[in-house]
Structure formats: structure tokens, C-alpha cells
PDB file with SEQRES, HELIX, SHEET and CRYST1 records, atoms N, CA, C and O in Angstrom:
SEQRES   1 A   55  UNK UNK UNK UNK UNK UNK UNK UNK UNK UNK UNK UNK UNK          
SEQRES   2 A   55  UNK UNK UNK UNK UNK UNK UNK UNK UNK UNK UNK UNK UNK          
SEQRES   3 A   55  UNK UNK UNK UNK UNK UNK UNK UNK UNK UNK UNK UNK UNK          
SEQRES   4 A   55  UNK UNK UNK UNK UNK UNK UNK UNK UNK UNK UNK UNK UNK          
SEQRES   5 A   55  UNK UNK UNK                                                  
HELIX    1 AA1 UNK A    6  UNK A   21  1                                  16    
HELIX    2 AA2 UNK A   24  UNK A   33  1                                  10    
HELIX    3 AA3 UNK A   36  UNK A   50  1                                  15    
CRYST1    1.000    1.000    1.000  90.00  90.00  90.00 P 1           1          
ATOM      1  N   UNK A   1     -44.718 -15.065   8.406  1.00  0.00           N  
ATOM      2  CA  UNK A   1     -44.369 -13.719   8.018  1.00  0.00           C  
ATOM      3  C   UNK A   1     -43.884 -13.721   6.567  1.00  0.00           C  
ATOM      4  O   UNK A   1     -43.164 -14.660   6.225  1.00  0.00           O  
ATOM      5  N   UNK A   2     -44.209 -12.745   5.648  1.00  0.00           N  
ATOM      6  CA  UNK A   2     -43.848 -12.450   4.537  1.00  0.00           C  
ATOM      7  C   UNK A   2     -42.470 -12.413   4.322  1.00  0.00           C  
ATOM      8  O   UNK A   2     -41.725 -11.776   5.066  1.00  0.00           O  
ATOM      9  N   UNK A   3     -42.053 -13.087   3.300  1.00  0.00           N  
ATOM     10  CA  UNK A   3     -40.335 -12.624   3.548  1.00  0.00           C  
ATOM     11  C   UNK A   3     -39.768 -11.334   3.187  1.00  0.00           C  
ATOM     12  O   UNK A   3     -38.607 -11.058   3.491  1.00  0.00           O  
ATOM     13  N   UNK A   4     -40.638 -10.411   2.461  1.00  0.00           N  
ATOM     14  CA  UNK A   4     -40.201  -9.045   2.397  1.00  0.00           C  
ATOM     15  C   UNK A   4     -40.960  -7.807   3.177  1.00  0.00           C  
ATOM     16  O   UNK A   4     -41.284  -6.771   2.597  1.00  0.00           O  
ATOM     17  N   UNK A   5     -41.260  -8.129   4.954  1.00  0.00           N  
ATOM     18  CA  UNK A   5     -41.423  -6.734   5.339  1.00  0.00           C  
ATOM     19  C   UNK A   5     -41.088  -6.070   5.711  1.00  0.00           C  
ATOM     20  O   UNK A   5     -39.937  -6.310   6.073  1.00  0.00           O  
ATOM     21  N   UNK A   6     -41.458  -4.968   5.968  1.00  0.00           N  
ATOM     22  CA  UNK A   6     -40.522  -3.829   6.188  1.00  0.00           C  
ATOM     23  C   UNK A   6     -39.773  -3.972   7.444  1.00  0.00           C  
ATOM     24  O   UNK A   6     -38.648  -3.473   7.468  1.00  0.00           O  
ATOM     25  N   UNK A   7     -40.292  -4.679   8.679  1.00  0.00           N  
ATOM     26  CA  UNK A   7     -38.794  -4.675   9.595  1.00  0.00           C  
ATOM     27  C   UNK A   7     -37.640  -4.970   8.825  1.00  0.00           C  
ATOM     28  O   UNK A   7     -36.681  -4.222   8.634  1.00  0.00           O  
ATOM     29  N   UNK A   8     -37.862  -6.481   8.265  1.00  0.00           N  
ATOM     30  CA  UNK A   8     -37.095  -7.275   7.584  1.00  0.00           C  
ATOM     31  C   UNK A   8     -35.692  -6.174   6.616  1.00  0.00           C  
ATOM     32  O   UNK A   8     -34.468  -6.207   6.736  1.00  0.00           O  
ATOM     33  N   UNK A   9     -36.764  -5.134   5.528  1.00  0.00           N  
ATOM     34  CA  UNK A   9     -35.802  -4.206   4.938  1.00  0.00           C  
ATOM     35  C   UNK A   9     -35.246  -3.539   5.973  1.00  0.00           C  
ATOM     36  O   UNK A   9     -34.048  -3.684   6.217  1.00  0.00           O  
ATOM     37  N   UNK A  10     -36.091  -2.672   6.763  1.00  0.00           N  
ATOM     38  CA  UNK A  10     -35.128  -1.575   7.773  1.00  0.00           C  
ATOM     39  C   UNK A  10     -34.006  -2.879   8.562  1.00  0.00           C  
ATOM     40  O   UNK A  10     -33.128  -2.412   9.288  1.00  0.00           O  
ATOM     41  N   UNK A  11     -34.036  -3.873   8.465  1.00  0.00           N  
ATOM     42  CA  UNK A  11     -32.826  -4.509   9.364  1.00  0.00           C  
ATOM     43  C   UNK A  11     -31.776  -4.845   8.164  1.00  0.00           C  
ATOM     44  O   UNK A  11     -30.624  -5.129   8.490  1.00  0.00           O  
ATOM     45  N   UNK A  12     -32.065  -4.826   7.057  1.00  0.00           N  
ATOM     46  CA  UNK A  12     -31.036  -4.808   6.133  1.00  0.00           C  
ATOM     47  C   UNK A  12     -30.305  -3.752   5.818  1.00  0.00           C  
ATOM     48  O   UNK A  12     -29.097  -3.849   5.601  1.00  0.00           O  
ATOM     49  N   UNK A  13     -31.046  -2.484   5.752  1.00  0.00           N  
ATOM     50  CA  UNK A  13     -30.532  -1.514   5.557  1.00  0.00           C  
ATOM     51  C   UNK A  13     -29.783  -0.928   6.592  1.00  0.00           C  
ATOM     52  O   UNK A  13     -28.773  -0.283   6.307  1.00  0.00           O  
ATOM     53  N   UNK A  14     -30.146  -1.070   7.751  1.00  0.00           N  
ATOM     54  CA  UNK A  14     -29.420  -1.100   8.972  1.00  0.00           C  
ATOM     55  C   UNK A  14     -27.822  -1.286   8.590  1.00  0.00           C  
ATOM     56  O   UNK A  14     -26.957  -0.442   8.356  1.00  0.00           O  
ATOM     57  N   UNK A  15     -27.769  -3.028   8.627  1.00  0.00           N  
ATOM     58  CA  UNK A  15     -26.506  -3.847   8.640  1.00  0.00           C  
ATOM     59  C   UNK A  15     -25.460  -3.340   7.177  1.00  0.00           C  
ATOM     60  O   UNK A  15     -24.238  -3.219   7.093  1.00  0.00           O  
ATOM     61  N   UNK A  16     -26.780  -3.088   5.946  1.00  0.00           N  
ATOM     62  CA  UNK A  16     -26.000  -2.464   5.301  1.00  0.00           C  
ATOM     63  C   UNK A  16     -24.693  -1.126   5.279  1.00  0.00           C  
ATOM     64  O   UNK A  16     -23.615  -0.985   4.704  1.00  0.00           O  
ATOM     65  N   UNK A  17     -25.550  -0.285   6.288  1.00  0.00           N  
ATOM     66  CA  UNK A  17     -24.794   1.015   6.528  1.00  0.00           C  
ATOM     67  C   UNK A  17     -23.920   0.761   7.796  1.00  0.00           C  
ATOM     68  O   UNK A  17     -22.842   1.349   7.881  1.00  0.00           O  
ATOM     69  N   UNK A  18     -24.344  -0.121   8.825  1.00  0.00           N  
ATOM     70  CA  UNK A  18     -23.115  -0.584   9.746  1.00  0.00           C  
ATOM     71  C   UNK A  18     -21.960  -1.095   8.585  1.00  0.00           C  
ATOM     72  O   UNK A  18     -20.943  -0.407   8.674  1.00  0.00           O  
ATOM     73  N   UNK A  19     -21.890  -2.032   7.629  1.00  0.00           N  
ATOM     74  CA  UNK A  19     -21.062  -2.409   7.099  1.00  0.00           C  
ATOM     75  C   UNK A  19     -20.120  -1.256   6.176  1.00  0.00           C  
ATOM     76  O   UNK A  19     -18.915  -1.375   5.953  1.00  0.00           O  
ATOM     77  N   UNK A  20     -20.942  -0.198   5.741  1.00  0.00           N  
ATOM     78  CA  UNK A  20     -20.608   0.749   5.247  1.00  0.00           C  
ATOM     79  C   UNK A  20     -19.775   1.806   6.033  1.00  0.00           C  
ATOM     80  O   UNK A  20     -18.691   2.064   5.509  1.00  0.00           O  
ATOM     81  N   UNK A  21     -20.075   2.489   7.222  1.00  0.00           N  
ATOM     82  CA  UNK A  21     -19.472   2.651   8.401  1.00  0.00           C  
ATOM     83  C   UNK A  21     -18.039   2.509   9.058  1.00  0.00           C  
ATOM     84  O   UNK A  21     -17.138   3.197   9.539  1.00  0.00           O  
ATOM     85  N   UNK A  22     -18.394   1.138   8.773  1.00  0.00           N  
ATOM     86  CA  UNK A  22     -16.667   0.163   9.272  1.00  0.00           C  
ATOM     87  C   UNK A  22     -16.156   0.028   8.273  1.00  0.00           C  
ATOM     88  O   UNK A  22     -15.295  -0.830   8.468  1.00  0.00           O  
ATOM     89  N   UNK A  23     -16.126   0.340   7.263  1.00  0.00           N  
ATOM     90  CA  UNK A  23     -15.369  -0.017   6.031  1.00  0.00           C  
ATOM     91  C   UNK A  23     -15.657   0.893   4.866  1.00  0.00           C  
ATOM     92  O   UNK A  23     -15.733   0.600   3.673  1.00  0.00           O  
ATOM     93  N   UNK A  24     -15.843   2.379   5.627  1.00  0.00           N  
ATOM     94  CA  UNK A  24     -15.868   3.159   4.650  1.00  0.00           C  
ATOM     95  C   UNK A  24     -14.681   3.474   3.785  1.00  0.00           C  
ATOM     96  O   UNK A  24     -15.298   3.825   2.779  1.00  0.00           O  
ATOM     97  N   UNK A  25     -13.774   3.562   3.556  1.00  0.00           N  
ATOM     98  CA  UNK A  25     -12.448   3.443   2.527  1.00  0.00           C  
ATOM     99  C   UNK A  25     -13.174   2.115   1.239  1.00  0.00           C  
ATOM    100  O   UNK A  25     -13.570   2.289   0.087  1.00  0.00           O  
ATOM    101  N   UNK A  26     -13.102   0.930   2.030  1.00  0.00           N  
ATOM    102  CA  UNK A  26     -14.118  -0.200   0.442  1.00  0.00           C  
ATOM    103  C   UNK A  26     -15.333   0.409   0.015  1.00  0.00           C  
ATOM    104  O   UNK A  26     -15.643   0.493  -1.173  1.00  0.00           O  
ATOM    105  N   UNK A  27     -16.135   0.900   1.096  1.00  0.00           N  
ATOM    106  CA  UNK A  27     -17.511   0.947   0.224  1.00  0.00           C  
ATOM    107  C   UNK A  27     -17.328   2.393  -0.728  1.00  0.00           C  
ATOM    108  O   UNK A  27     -17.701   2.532  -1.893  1.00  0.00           O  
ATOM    109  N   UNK A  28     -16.773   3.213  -0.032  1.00  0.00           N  
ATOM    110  CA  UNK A  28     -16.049   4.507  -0.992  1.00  0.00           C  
ATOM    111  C   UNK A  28     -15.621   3.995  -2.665  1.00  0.00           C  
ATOM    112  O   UNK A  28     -16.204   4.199  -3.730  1.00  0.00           O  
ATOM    113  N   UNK A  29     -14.460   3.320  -2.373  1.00  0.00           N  
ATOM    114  CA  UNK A  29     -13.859   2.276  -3.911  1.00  0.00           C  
ATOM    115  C   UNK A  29     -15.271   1.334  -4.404  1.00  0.00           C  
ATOM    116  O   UNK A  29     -15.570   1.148  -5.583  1.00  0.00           O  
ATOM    117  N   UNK A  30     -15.821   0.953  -3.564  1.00  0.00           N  
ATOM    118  CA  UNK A  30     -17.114   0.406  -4.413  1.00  0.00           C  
ATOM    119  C   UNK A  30     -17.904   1.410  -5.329  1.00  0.00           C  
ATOM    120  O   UNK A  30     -17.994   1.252  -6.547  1.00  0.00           O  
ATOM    121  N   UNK A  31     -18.311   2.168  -4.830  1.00  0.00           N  
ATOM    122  CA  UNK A  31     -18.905   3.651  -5.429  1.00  0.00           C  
ATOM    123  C   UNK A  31     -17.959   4.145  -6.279  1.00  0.00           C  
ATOM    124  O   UNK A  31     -18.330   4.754  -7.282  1.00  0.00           O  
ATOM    125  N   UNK A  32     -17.332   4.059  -6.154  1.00  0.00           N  
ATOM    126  CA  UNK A  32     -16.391   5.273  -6.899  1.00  0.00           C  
ATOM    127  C   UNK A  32     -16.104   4.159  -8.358  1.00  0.00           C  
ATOM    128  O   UNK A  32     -16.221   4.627  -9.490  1.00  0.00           O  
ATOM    129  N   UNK A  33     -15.739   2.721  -8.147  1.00  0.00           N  
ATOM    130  CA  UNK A  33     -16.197   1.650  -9.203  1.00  0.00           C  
ATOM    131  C   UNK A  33     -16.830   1.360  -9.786  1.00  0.00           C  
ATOM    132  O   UNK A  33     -16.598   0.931 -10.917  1.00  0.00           O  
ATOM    133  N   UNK A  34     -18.387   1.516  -9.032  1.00  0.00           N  
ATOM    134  CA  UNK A  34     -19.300   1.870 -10.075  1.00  0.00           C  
ATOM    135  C   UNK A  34     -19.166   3.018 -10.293  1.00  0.00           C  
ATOM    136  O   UNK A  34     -17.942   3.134 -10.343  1.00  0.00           O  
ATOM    137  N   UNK A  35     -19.590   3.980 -10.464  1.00  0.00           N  
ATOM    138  CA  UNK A  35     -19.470   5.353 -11.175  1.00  0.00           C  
ATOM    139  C   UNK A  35     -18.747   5.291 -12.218  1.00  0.00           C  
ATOM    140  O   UNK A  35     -19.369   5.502 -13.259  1.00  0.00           O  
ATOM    141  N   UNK A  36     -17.702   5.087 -12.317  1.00  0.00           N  
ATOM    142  CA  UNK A  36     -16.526   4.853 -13.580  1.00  0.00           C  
ATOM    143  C   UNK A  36     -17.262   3.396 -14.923  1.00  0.00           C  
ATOM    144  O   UNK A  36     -17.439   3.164 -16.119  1.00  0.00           O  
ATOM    145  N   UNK A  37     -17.371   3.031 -14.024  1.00  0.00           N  
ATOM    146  CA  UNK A  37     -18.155   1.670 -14.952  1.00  0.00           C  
ATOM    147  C   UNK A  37     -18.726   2.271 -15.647  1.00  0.00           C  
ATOM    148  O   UNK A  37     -18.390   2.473 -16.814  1.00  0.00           O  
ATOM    149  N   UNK A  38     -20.303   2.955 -14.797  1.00  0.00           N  
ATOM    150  CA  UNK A  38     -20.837   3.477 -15.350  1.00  0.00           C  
ATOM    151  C   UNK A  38     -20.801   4.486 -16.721  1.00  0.00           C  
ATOM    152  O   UNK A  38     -21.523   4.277 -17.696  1.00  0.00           O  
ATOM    153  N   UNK A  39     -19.793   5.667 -16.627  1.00  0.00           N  
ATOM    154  CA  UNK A  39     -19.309   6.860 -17.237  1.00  0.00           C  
ATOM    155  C   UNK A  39     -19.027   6.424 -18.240  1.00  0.00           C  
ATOM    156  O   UNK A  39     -19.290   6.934 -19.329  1.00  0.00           O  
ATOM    157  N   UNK A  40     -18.010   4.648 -17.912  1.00  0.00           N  
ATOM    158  CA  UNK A  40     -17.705   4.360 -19.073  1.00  0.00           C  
ATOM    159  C   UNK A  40     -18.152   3.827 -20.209  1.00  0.00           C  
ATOM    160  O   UNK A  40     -17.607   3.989 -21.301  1.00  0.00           O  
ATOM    161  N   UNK A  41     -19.403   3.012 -19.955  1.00  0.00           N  
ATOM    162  CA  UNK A  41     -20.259   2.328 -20.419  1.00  0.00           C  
ATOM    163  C   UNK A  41     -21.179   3.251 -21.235  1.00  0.00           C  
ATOM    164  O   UNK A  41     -21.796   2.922 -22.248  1.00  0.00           O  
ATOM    165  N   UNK A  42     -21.179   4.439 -20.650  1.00  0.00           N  
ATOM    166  CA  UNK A  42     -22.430   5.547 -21.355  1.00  0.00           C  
ATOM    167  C   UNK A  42     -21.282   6.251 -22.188  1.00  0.00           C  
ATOM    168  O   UNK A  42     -21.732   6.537 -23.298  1.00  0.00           O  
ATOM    169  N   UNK A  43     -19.996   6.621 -22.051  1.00  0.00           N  
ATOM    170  CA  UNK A  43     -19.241   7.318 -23.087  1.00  0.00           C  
ATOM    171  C   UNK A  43     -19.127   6.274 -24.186  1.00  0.00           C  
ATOM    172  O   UNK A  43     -19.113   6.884 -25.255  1.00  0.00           O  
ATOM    173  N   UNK A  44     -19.033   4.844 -24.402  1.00  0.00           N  
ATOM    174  CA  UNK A  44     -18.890   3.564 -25.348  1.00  0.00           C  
ATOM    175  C   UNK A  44     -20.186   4.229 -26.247  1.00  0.00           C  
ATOM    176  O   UNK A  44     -20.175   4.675 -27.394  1.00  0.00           O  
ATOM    177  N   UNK A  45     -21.057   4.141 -25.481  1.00  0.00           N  
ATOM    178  CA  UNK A  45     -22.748   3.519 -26.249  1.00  0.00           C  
ATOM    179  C   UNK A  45     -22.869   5.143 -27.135  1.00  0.00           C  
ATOM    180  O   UNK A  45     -23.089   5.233 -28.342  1.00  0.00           O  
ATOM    181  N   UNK A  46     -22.654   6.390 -26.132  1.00  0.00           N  
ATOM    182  CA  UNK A  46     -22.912   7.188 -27.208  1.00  0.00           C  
ATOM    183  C   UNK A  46     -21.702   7.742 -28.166  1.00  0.00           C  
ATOM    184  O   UNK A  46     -21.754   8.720 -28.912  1.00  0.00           O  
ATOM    185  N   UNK A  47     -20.978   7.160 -28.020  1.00  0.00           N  
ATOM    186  CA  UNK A  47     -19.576   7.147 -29.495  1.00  0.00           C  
ATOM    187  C   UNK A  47     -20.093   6.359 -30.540  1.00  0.00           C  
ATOM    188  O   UNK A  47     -20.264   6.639 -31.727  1.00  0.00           O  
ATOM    189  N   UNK A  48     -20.367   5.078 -29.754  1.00  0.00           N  
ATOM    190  CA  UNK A  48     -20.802   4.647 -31.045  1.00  0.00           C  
ATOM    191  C   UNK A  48     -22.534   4.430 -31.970  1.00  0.00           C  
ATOM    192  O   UNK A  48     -22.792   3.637 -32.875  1.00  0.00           O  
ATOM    193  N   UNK A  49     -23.154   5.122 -31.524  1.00  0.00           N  
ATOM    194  CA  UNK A  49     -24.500   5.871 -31.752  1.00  0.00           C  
ATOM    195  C   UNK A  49     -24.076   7.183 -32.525  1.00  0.00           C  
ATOM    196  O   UNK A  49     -24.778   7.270 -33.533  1.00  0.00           O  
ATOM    197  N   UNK A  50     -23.270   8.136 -32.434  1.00  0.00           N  
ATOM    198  CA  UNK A  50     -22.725   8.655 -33.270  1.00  0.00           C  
ATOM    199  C   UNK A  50     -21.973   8.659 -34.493  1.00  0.00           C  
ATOM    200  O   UNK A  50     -22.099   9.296 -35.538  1.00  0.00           O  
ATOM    201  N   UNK A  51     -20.796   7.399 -33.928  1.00  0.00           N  
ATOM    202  CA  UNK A  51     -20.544   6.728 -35.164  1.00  0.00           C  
ATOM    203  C   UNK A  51     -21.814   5.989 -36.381  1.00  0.00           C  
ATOM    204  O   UNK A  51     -21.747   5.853 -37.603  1.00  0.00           O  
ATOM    205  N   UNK A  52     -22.658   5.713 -35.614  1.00  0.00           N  
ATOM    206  CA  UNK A  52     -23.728   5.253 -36.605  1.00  0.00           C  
ATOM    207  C   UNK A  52     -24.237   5.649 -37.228  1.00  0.00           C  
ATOM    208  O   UNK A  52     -24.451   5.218 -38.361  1.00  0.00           O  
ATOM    209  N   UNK A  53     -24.846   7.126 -36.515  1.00  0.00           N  
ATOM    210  CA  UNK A  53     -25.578   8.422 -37.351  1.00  0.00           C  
ATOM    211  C   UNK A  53     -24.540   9.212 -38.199  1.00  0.00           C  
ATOM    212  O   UNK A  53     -25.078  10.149 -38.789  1.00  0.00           O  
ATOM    213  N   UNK A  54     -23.360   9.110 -38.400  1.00  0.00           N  
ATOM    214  CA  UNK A  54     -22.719   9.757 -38.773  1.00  0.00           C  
ATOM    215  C   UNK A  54     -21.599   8.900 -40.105  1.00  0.00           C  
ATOM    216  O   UNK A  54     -21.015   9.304 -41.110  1.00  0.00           O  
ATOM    217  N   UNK A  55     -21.688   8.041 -39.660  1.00  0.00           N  
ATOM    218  CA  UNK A  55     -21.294   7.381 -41.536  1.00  0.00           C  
ATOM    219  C   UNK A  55     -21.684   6.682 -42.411  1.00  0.00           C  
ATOM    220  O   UNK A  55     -21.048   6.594 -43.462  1.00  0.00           O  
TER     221      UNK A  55                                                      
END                                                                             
């Protein structure tokens, strides 16, 4: 068997969202961790892309 078929994903994604489920409060702070990462990483890059075009 291929190591990527689709039972294979639907049983990951499965266990994924059981894990998500039981421990929704972490996977919440996971998300919510990235997101901020994120926000923050894109408010950096275009400050200083502005700063560039601009002095």
C-alpha cells in the first residue's frame, strides 16, 4: 500500500480532531499562537517595506 492513501489521511484527520476535541482549551492556544505569530510577522515585513519605500 502507498504510504499516502486516503484511508491512511481520513485516519489522521480523524485522530487529529479526536485530539482536538479532548483538548480543546491547547488546540484553541495553538491557534490563537499561530494567528498572532502570524499578524506579527506580516505587521514586521510591511513596516519595514515601507520604511524602504519611504527613505
Amino acid at each position: 500500500m502507498p504510504p499516502h492513501t486516503p484511508t491512511r489521511t481520513r485516519t489522521r484527520v480523524k485522530r487529529i480532531l479526536r485530539w482536538a476535541a479532548r483538548r480543546r482549551r491547547t488546540a484553541t492556544m495553538h491557534v490563537l499562537r499561530g494567528i498572532c505569530y502570524g499578524l506579527g510577522t506580516t505587521t514586521v515585513t510591511l513596516a519595514s517595506l515601507w520604511v524602504q519605500r519611504h527613505t
